[in-house]
KEGU-317733 format. One record per residue (C-alpha): residue in three letters; x, y, z. Coordinates in steps of 0.02 Angstrom, whole numbers, padded with zeros to 5 digits, always signed. Each point is the difference from the previous one (the first is absolute). Layout:
KEGU-317733
ALAXYZ/...
END
This chain:
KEGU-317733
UNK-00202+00272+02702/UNK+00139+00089+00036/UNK+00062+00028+00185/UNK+00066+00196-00019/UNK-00075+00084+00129/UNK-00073+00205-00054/UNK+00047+00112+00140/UNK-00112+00158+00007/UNK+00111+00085-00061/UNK+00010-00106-00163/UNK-00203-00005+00010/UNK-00013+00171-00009/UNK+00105+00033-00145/UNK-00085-00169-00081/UNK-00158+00105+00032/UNK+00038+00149-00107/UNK+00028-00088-00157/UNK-00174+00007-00114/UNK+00012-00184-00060/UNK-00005-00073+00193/UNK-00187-00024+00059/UNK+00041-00089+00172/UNK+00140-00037+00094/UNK+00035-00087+00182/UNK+00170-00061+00083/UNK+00000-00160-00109/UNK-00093+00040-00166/UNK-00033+00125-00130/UNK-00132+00007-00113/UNK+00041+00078-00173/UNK-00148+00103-00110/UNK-00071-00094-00170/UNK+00065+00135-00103/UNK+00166-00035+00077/UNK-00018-00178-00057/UNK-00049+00033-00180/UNK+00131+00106-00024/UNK+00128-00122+00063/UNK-00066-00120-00102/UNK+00011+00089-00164/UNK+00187+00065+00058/UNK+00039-00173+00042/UNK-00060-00067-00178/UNK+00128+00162-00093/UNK+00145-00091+00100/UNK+00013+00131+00162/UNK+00073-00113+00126/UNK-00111-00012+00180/UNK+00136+00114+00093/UNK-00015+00147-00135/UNK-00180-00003-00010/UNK-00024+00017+00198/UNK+00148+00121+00001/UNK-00082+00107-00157/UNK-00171+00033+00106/UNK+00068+00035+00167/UNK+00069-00150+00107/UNK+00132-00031+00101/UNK+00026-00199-00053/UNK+00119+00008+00139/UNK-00131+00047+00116/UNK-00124-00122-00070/UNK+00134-00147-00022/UNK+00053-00068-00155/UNK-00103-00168+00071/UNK-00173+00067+00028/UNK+00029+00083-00167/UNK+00012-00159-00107/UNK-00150-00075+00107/UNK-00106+00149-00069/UNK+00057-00032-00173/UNK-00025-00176-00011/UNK-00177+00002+00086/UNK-00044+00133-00139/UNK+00059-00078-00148/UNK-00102-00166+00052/UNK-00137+00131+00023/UNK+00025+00062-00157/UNK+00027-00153-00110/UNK-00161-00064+00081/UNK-00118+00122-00020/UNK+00098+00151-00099/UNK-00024+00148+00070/UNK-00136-00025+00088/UNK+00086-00104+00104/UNK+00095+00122+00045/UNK-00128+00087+00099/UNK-00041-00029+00191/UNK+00106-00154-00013/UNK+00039-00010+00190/UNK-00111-00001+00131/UNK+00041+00063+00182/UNK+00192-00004-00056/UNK-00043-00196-00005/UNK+00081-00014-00186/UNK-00120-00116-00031/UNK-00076+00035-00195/UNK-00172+00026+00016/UNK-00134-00110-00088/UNK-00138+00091-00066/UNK-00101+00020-00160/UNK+00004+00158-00110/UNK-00122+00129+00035/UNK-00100+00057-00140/UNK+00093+00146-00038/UNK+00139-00099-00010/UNK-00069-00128-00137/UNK-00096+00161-00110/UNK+00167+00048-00005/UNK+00079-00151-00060/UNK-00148-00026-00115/UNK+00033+00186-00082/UNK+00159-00066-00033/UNK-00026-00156-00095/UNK-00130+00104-00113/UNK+00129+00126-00061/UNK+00120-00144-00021/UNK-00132-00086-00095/UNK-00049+00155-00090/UNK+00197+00033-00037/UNK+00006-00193-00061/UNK-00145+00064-00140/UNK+00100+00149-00045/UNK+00169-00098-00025/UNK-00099-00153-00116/UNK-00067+00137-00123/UNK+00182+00062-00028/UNK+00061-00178-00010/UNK+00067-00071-00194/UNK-00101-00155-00082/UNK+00145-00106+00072/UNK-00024+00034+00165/UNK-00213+00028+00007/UNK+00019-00190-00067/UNK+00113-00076+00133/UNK-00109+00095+00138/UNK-00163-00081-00072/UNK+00094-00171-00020/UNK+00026+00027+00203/UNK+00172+00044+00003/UNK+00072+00139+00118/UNK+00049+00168-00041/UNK+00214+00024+00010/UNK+00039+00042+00176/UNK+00046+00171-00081/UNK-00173+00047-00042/UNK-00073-00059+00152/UNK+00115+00112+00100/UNK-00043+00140-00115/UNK-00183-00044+00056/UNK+00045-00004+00184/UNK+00111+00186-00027/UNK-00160+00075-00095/UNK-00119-00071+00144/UNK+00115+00063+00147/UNK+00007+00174-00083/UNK-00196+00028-00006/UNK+00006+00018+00189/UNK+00016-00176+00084/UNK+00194+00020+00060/UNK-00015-00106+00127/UNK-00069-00148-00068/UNK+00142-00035-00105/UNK+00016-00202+00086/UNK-00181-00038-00023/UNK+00012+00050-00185/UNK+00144-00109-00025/UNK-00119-00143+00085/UNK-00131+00019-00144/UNK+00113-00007-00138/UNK+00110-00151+00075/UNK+00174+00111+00011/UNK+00134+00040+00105/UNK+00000+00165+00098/UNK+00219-00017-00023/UNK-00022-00022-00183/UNK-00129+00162+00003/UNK+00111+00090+00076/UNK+00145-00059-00091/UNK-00098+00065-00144/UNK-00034+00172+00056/UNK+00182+00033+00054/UNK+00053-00075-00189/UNK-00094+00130-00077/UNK+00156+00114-00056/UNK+00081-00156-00048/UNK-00126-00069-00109/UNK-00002+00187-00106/UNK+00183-00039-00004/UNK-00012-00155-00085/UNK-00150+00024-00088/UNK+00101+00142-00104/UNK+00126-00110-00039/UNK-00124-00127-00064/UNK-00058+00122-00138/UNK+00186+00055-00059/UNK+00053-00195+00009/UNK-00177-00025-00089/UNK+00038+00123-00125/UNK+00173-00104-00067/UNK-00090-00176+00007/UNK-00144+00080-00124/UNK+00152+00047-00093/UNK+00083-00183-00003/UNK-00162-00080+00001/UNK-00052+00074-00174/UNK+00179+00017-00076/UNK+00008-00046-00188/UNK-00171-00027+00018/UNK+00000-00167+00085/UNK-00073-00021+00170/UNK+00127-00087+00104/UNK-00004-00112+00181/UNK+00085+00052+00164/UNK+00199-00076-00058/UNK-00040+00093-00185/UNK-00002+00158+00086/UNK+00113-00002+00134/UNK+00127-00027-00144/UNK-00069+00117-00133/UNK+00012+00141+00158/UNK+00186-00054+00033/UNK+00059-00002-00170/UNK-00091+00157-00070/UNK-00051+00119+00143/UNK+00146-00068+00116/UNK-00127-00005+00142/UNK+00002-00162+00129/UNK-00150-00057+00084/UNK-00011-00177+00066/UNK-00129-00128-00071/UNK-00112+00006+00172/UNK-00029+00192-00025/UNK-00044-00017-00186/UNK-00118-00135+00027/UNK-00104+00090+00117/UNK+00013+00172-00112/UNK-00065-00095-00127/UNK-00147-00059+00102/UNK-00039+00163+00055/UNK-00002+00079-00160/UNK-00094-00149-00073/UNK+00155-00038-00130/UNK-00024-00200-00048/UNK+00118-00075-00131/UNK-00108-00099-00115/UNK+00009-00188+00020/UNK-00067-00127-00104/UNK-00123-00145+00055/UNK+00059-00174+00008/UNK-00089-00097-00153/UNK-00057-00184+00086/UNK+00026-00076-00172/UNK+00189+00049+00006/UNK+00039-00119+00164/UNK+00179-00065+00019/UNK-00009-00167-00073/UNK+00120-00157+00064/UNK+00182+00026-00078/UNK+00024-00170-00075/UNK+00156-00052-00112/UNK-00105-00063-00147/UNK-00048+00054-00169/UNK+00165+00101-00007/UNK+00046+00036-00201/UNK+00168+00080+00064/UNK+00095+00013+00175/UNK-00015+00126+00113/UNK+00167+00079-00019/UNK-00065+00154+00138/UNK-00059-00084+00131/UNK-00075+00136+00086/UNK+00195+00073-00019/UNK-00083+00184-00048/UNK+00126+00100+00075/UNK+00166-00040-00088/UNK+00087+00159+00021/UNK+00039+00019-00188/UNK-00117+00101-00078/UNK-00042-00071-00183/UNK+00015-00185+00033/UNK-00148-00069+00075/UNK-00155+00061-00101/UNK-00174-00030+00043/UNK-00153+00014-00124/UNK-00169-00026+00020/UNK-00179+00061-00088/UNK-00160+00093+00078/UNK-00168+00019-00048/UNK-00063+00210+00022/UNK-00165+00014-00044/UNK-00050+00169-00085/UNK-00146+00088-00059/UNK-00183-00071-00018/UNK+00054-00180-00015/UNK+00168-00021-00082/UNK+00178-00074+00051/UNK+00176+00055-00012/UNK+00132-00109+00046/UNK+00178+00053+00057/UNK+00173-00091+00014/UNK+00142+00059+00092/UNK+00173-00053+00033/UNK+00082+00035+00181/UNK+00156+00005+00058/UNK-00009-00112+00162/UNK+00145+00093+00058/UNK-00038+00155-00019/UNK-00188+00000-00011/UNK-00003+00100-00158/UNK-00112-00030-00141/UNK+00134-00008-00163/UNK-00145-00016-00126/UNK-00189-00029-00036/UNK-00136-00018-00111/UNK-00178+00060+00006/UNK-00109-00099-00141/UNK-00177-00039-00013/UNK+00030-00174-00066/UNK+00073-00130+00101/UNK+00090-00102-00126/UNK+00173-00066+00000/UNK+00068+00172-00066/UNK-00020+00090+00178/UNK+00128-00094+00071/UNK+00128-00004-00153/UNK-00019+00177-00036/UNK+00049+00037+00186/UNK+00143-00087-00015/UNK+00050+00084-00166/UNK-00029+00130+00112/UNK+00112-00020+00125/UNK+00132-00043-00106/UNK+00000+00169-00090/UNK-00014+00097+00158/UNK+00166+00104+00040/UNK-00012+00035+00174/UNK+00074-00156+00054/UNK+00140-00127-00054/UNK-00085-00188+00033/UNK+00118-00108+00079/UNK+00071-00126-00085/UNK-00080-00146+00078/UNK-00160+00082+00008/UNK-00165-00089-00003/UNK-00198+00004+00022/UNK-00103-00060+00108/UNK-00180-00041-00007/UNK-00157-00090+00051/UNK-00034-00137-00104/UNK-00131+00099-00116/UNK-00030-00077-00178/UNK+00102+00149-00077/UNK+00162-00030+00079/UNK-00010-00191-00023/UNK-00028+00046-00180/UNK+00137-00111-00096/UNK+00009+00204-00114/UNK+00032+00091+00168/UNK+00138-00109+00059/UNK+00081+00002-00156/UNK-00002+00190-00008/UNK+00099+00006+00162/UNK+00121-00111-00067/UNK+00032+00112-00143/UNK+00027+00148+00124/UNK+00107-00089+00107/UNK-00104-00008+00146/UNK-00037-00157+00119/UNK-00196-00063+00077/UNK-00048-00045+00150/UNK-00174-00058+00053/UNK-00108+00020+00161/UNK-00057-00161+00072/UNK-00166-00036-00054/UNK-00155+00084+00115/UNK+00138+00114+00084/UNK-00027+00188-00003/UNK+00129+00037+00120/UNK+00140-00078-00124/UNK-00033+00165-00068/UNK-00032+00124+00127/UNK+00070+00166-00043/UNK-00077+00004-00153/UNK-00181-00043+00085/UNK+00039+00114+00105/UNK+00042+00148-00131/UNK-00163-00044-00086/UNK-00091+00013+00168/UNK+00082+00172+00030/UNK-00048+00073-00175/UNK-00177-00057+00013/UNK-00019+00112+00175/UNK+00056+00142-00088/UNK-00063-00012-00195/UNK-00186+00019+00006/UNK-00001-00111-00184/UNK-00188-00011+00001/UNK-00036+00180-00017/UNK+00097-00002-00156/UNK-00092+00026-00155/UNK+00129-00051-00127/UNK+00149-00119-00025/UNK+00099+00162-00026/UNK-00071+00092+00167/UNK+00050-00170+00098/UNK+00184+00004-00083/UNK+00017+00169+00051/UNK-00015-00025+00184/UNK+00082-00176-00007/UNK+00153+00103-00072/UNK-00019+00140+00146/UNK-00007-00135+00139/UNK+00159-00092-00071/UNK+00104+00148+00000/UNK-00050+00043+00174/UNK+00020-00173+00056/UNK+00195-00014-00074/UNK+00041+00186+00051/UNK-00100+00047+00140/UNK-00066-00129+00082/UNK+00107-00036+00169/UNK-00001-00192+00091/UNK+00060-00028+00135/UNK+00065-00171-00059/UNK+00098+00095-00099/UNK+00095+00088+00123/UNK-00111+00138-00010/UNK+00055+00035-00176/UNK-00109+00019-00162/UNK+00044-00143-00111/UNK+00101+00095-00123/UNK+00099+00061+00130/UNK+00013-00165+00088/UNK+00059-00063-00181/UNK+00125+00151+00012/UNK+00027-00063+00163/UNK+00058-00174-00033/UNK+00123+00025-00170/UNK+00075+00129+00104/UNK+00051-00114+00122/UNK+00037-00145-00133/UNK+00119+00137-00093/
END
């Protein structure tokens, strides 16, 4: 206790102020609706000194000391008990906190308040998505944002000053309620740049017609709407506006098998060397199965620049005989949008047709070289997996009812994919321009 003695004089104009209910030479005795109001001042951020000196006191009167003595001694009050705590907490100016148990008015009230919280908690489920009805019947919590949404609506229907027990029952922090409250003008704020933001992802999302990941549109917005947004804020757009790139299952018969050095028919001349830097020398080719209509099977070759990542030339046939693969490289030879290298070469898995003593032959005649993946070893040719992978997101084959329908959108996806298509491997760059890219350099 503090040892500042009140004159009489002091007493007297102690006295006059409504919020004192006693006072002697040594103590004062403050009023319970003085306490709840410093308490709720206190949790805004009003220090001690302004609060006493906004309803009336002299703090240099009362002394700074016995001051802070009141404060602390209410604050334990209050963290104990809440605001009823607050209430005939001393005793004969003994500061002592008095034990006792509620009185019955005391627990109808808090009883009336856990009803319209629970009755609040009913109203919020029936507006709640399928989503988030599943992961409260599953036993998970509501975000922290409903819940003090739940508190705000509960607090509002009369019950002000139960604000700490509320928090209790739903297992929050009063700071991070109130946090909340005073956030309110910033989460409007942000919440209205969420939809324009929003707005330009649906944009880049659906560009072309190809749903895209988080990296596809942060460079589609930069390079056609010449807006910025970091990966981070994208991402979590995208889960808010329920945007999900397609992505295709892993198939358990497809595992990575050992990479062993046997059973090769020619070296392997790549080595996993994809990016070369000169478009038109390193080719990679592979074939894919696309099922189509009610039970039938088209199959599609494709030859890809490992440089550049862009498809030179393919073939869509519904027979799978040696043909597929010579006719893409007739193919590719004939195509005019690039000059091959003159020590170019392809390089495949170690699939019947490209062993073929009739497919090796016909890249002799067009001057190209072979090289062969090590037996078992998918990644030996990874970017052109990984192009097949891509398409097959994107290209719903099986709803195709004809050969023709399927070529159609295989057609539509390749020219996207060279022209549109940005990867970030690829400095950010389509692969035509990436091809651009590099022979500008070489030049």
């Amino acid at each position: 206790m503090s040892k500042t003695i009140f004159s009489e004089k002091n007493r007297e104009h102690l006295s006059t102020n409504k919020y004192v209910v006693k006072i002697s030479e040594k103590s004062i005795t403050y009023a319970d609706e003085f306490k709840r109001l410093f308490i709720d001042l206190y949790m805004s951020g009003k220090t001690p000194r302004e609060i006493f000196k906004a309803h009336g006191f002299d703090v240099s009167v009362i002394g700074m000391k016995r001051v802070e003595q009141s404060v602390n001694r209410w604050k334990k009050a209050y963290g104990k008990d809440g605001i009823i705590g607050l209430a005939d907490s001393r005793k004969e100016a003994s500061g002592r906190p008095l034990k006792r148990e509620l009185t019955l008015d005391e627990v109808i009230a808090r009883q009336e308040a856990r009803i319209r919280l629970l009755e609040s908690q009913v109203e919020l489920l029936k507006k709640l998505d399928t989503k988030e009805r599943l992961l409260v019947a599953s036993g998970k919590n509501l975000s922290k944002n409903k819940l003090f949404e739940l508190i705000k609506e509960t607090v509002g229907q009369g019950l002000r000053r139960s604000t700490r027990y509320l928090c209790d029952l739903l297992h929050v922090s009063r700071s991070g309620y109130y946090n909340y409250i005073q956030a309110v003008e910033t989460r409007k704020e942000r919440s209205l740049s969420d939809v324009k933001a929003g707005k330009l992802i649906k944009k880049a999302f659906h560009r072309k017609g190809f749903k895209k990941g988080s990296r596809s549109i942060k460079m589609t917005l930069e390079n056609e709407f010449g807006v910025i947004y970091n990966l981070k804020r994208i991402r979590r757009l995208m889960k808010k506006f329920g945007l999900e790139c397609p992505h295709r299952k892993p198939n358990p018969y497809k595992r990575m098998a050992k990479a062993t050095q046997e059973h090769r028919t020619l070296p392997n001349s790549l080595k996993r060397d994809f990016r070369k830097g000169i478009p038109g020398l390193a080719l990679l080719t592979d074939i894919t199965y696309l099922p189509y209509g009610r039970s039938e099977t088209a199959y599609l070759s494709t030859i890809l620049d490992a440089s550049t990542g862009e498809i030179l030339s393919y073939n869509l046939s519904n027979n799978l005989t040696l043909d597929i693969a010579t006719d893409t490289i007739d193919a590719l030879v004939k195509q005019k949008r690039l000059k091959l290298h003159k020590d170019a070469f392809i390089h495949s898995d170690q699939g019947s047709h490209y062993t073929s003593p009739k497919y090796q032959e016909l890249l002799k005649q067009k001057g190209l070289g072979q090289s062969i993946s090590r037996r078992g070893n998918c990644w030996d040719n990874a970017p052109q997996e990984s192009f097949f992978g891509h398409m097959k997101d994107h290209v719903d084959h099986r709803s195709c009812p004809t050969l023709a329908e399927l070529q159609r959108k295989i057609d539509g996806y390749i020219r996207y994919y060279n022209n549109n298509r940005y990867q970030w491997g690829l400095k950010k760059m389509t692969p035509v321009q990436y091809r651009n890219h590099l022979l500008l350099l070489a030049s």
